[in-house]
N, C-alpha and C positions, 0 to 999 in steps of 0.2 A: 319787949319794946314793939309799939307800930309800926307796920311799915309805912315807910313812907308816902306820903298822898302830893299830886303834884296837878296843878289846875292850868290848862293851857286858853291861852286866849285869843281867839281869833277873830279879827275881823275882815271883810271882805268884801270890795264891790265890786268888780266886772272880772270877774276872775276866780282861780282855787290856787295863788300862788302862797297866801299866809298860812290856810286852814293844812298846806301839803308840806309846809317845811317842818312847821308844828308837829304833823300827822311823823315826818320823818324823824323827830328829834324822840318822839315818845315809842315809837319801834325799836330804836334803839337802846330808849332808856328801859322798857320791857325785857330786851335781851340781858341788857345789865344787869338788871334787876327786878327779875320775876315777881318778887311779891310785893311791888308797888302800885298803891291806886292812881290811876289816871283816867282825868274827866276832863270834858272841853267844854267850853261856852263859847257860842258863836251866833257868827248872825250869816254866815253863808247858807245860801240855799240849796245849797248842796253837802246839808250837812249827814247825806244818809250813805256818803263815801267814808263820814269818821267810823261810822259802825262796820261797814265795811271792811275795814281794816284792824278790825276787835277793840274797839271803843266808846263809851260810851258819852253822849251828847247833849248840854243844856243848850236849847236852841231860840235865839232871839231872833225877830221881822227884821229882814233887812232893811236899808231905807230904802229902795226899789222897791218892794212889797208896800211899803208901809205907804207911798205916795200911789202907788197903783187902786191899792183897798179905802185910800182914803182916812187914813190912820191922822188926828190932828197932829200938828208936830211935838207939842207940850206933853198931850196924852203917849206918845211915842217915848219920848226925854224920859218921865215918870218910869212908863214900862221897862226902860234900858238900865236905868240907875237901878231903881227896885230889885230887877231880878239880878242883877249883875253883884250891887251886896249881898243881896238875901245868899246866893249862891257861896260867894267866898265865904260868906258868915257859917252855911250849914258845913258844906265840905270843911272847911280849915285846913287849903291846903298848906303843906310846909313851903311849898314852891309855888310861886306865880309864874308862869312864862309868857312873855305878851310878844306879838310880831309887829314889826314895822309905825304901831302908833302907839306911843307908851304913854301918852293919857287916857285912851280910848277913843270909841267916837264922837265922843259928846264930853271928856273929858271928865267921866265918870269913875274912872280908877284913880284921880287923885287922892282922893280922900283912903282908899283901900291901900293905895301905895304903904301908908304911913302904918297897918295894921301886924302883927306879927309874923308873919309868911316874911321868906327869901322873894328877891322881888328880880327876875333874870329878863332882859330884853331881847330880841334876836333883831339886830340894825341892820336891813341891808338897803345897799347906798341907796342915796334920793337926793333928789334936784338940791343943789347948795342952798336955793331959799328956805325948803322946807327942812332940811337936816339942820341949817345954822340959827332955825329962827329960836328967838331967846324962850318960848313955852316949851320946846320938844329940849332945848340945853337947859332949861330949868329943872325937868322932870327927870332926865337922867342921873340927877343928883339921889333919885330916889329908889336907883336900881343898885341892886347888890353886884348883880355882874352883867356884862353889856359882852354879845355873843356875835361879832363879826361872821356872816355866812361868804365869805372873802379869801382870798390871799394874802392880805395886810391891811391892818387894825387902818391904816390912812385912807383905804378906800369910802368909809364913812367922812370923810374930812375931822375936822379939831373934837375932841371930847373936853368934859368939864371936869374928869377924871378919869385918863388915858389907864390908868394902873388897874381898873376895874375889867378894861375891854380884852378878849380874844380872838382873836383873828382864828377861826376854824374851817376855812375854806368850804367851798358851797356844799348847801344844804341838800340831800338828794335822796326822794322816798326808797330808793332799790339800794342796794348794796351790789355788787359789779357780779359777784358770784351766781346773786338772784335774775340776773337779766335771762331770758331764752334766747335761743341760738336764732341764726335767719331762718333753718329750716323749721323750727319751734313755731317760731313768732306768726311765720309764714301758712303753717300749718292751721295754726290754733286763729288766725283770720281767713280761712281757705282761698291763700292765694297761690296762684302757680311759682312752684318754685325757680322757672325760669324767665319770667319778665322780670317789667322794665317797670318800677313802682314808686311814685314818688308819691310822699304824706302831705298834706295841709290841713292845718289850723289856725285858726287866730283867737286863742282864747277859752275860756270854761264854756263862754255860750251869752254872758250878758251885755257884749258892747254890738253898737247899733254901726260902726265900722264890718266888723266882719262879715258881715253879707254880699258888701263891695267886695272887698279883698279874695274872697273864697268866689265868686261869679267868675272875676280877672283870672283867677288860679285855675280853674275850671276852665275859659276859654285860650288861656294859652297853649295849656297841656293837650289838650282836645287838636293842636296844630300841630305836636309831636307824632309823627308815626310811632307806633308799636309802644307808646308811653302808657302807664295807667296810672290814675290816679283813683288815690283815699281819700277824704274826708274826714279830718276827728269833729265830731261835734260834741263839744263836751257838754258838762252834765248839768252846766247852767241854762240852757235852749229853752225855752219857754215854748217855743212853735216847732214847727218841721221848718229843718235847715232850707235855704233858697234850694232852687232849682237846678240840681248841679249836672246837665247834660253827662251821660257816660262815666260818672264818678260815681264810687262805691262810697258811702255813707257808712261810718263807724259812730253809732247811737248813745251818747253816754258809758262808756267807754274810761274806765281811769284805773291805775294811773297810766299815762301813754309810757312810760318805762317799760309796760308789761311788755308792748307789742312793737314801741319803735324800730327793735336791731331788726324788722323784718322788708325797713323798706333802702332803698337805692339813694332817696334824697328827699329835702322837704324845702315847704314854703312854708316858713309861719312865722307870728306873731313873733316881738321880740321882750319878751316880760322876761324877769329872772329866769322862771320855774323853764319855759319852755326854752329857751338858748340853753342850761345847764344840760339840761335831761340829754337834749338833739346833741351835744358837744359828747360828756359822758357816754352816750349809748354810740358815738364815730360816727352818727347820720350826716353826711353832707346838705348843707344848708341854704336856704335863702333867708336872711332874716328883714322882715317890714319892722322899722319901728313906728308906732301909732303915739302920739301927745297925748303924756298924761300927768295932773298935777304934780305929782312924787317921783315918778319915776320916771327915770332919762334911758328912754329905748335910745334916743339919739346914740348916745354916747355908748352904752353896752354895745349898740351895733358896731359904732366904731370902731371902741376897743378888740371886740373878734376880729373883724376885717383886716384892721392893722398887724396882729396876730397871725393871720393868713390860715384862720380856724373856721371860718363860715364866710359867704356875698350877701352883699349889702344889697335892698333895692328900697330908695330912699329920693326921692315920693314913691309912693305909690302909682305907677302910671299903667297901662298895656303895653307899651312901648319898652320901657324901663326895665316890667316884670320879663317881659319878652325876650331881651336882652340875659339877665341876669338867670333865667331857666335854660337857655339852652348853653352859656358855658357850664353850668352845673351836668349840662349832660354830656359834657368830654368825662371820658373815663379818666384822664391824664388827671382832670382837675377834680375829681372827687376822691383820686387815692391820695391826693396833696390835700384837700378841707380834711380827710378822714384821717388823717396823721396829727396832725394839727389839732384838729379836735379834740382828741384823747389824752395829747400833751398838755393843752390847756387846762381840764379836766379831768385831772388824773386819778383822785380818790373821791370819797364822801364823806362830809364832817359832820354827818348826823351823829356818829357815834363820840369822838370827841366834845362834840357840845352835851351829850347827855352825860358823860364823865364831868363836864363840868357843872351840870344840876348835883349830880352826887354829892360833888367835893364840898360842895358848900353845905352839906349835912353832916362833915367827918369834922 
């Protein structure tokens, strides 16, 4: 018999939070099961992190490429449909796995939905408009199983077939075992192992926010005595990061699991991928949430906050951040987010979700 072949789908725009739970789900369906093929198709442009990670990559223009190169939009449509069948047609895998838009981006996996492949979704929540609209509850009519990266199957809101859904608690590239220690972490970014180190990021590197956000980050920190600050710029940056006075610059750089347990506390971005990671790895937090179509940073900041697992700084202001950076720098209050944290975040459901690709083979 074959082994089994399993096709992951990622799409991607200001961020690596799809192509990273993906990346997570199929490390552990590898472990499970060694002699499975596994191939991604994507359109992130940073898709030279899936090889990376021992995988191999069909790679479509993103639409930020495709409007920068001047790509028409129809000549775009064409290209995306085309290769995106041609692809499931050659591979045939037994498994689809799609994240967070289960028509695609152009609505191109409809018609593939219907093909013989297991068709699995991985839903993690989004704005009540966009999770309740009747195209996204249409389509999940066309998934075999619907993969909660969650606590409970409700954090999605209503399905159109609850009995399909599993709630496998969040999605996470490392496994707790694989983390490196402070001195590790600390070592292998050659930082002194006795300062005072706090992380900042907003992001893979594609939104046009994070240059405010990381300047603010940079000059609050810069009024901390004896404080120092990192910089991740992830692996989306098109340019050299802004001018970040007295901050060390971490260049492409992924996944941040490798090296977070090495710092004191962080400012960053609030997307799924980086509140899980910073929770999971016990970094004490600041989290910005930034507006975005799908996803409600609002509300995940909330939720932590109210948790009393990460600080909220919501707007974005100097005043604000100001505020919300120096109680992070009482020790009192970062042994209380650093408790917290890990109870929120207790395991990883990569592996569980890749048991569930399995079982729908058995």
């Amino acid at each position: 018999m074959a082994p089994p072949r399993f096709l992951f789908y990622a799409v991607n725009g200001l961020g690596l939070g799809h192509v990273t739970r993906l990346l997570s789900i199929a490390r552990a369906l590898k472990r499970l099961s060694p002699e499975c093929e596994v191939l991604f198709l994507t359109s992130s442009e940073a898709d030279h992190v899936i090889y990376r990670e021992g995988f191999a990559a069909v790679k479509l223009p993103s639409k930020t490429i495709r409007e920068r190169c001047g790509l028409r939009k129809g000549s775009y449509l064409k290209l995306v449909q085309t290769v995106t069948w041609n692809t499931l047609a050659a591979f045939d895998p037994d498994v689809l796995v799609v994240d967070t838009y289960p028509t695609g981006s152009f609505e191109e996996l409809i018609p593939a939905l219907r093909w013989r492949q297991k068709n699995v979704f991985v839903f993690r929540e989004q704005r009540e408009a966009a999770a309740g609209s009747e195209l996204l509850q249409t389509s999940l009519r066309l998934y075999d199983r619907i993969l909660i990266p969650h606590g409970d199957v409700s954090a999605v809101g209503p399905l159109p077939e609850p009995a399909k859904a599993r709630a496998v608690g969040p999605i996470l590239i490392r496994e707790r075992h694989e983390l490196p220690s402070r001195a590790q972490a600390r070592q292998a970014l050659g930082l002194p192992e006795d300062a005072t180190v706090l992380y900042a990021s907003f992001g893979g590197g594609g939104d046009p926010e994070g240059a405010r956000a990381l300047t603010l980050t940079t000059q609050v920190v810069r009024e901390l005595p004896g404080v120092r600050l990192v910089v991740g710029a992830g692996p989306l940056w098109r340019e050299s990061p802004p001018m970040l006075e007295g901050a060390l610059v971490l260049q492409g750089r992924y996944p941040a699991l490798d090296f977070l347990p090495a710092f004191d506390g962080a400012v960053t971005a609030a997307g799924y991928n980086a509140v899980h990671e910073l929770l999971y790895a016990g970094v004490p937090s600041v989290f910005v949430p930034f507006e975005r179509m799908v996803d409600d940073q609002e509300k995940r900041v909330r939720e932590v906050a109210e948790a009393g697992a990460g600080l909220a700084c919501s707007p974005l202001t100097k005043e604000g951040l100001t505020r919300a950076v120096r109680e992070l720098m009482n020790p009192a209050t970062r042994e209380r987010l650093r408790a917290a944290a890990r109870k929120k975040v207790a395991g990883n459901g990569a592996e569980p979700a890749a048991r569930a690709l399995l079982e729908l083979l058995s």
